[in-house]
C-alpha positions as CSV (number, residue, x, y, z in Angstrom):
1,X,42.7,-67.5,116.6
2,X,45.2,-69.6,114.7
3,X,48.0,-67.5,115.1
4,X,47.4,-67.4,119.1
5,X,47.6,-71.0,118.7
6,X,50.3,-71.5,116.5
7,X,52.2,-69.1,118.8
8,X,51.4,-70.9,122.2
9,X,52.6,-74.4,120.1
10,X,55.9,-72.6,119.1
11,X,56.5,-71.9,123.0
12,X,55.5,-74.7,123.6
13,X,58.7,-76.5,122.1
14,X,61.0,-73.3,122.7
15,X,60.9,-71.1,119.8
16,X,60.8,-67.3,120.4
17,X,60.7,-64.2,118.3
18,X,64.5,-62.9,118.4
19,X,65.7,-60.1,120.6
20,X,68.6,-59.9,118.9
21,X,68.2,-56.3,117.6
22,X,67.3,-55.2,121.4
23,X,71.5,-56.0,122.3
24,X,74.6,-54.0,121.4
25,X,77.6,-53.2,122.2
26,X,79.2,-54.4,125.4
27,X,75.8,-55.2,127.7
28,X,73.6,-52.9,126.5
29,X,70.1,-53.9,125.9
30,X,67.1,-51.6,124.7
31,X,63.7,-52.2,125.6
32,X,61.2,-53.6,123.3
33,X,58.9,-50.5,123.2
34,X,59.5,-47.5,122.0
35,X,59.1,-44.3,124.7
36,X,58.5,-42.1,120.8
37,X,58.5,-42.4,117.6
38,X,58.8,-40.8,114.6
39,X,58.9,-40.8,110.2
40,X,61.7,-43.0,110.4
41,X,62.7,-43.4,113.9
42,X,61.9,-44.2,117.4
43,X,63.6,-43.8,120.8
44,X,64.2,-46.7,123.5
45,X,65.0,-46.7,126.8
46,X,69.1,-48.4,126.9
47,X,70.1,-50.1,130.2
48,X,73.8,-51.4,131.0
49,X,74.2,-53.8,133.7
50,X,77.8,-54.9,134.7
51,X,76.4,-56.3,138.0
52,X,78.2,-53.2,139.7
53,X,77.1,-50.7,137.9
54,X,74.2,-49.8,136.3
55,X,73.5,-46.9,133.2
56,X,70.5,-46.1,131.3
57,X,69.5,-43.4,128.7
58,X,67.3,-42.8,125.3
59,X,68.4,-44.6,122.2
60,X,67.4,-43.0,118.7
61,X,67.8,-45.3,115.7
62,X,66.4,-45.3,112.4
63,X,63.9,-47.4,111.7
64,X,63.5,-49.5,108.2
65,X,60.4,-47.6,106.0
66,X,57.5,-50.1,106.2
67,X,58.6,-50.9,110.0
68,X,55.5,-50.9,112.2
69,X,57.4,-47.8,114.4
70,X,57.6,-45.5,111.2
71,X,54.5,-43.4,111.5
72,X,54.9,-43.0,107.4
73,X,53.6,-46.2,107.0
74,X,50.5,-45.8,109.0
75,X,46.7,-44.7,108.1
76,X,47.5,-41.9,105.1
C-alpha cells in the first residue's frame, strides 16, 4: 500500500526507475522482460530502429547472482 503510493507520488513529480541498462550500443534497446531465463542469465528480445531500418533478435547476458532473473536465487 505504501509503496503503490510512494510510487504514484514519485510519478507524480517525474521520477522513474532507469532504463538505462535496456540501451546499448548504437540504438539498440532490449525489452524489459525477459523471453527465458536461466542460473545466471536471461534472454531479451533487441530491436534497432534507425527510422529506415528496422532489426531485432535475442539478447543473452549474464545476470548479477541475487538478480531477481537468476533462478539460483529463487525458492531452494
Amino acid at each position: 500500500m505504501i509503496g503503490q503510493r510512494l510510487e504514484q507520488l514519485m510519478q507524480h513529480i517525474g521520477i522513474s526507475h532507469s532504463d538505462a541498462h535496456l540501451r546499448f550500443g548504437d540504438d539498440w534497446k532490449l525489452q524489459p522482460r525477459a523471453l527465458d531465463a536461466g542460473p545466471g542469465w536471461e534472454d531479451r528480445l533487441a530491436v534497432w530502429d534507425d527510422g529506415l531500418v528496422q532489426e531485432s533478435g535475442r539478447d543473452r547476458g549474464g545476470t548479477p547472482r541475487g538478480h531477481p532473473g537468476d533462478r539460483t536465487t529463487q525458492a531452494r
